[in-house]
C-alpha positions in Angstrom: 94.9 113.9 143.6 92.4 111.6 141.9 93.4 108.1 140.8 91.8 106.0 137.9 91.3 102.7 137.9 91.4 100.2 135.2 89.7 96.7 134.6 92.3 96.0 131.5 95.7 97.7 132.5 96.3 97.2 128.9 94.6 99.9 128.1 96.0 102.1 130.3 99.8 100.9 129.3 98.4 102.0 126.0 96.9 105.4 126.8 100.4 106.3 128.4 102.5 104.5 125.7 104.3 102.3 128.0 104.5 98.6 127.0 107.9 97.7 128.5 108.8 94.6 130.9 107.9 95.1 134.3 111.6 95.4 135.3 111.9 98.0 133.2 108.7 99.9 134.7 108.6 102.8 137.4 105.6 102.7 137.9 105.4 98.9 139.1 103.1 99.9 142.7 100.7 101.3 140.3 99.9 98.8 138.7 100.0 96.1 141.7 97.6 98.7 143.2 95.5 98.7 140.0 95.4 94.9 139.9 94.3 94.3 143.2 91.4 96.5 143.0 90.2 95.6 140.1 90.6 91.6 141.0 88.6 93.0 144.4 85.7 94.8 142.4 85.5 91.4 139.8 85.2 89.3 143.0 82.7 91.5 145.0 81.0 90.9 141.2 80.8 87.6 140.9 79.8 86.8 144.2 77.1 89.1 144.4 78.8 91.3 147.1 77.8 95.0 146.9 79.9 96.8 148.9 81.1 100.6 148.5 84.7 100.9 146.9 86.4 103.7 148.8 89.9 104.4 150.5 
């Protein structure tokens, strides 16, 4: 199954309605896993580090 990634998570809590604390959240490793690739790619970016983005 493909996965999308998002810079702003807001807008994906906003494209699946879902604005509620994170300990009321299922879907919590989603969105670690969503932060930490996207903190990765801003990183890679700033430093000028072109590497491919792949699992």
């Amino acid at each position: 199954m493909d996965k999308i990634y998002f810079y702003d998570t807001g807008v994906r809590n906003a494209l699946i309605n879902n604005f509620n604390s994170i300990q009321l959240r299922n879907d919590k490793g989603q969105l670690w896993e969503n932060f930490l690739l996207a903190e990765r790619m801003k990183a890679n970016s700033y430093n000028e580090t072109f590497v491919n983005s792949y699992f």
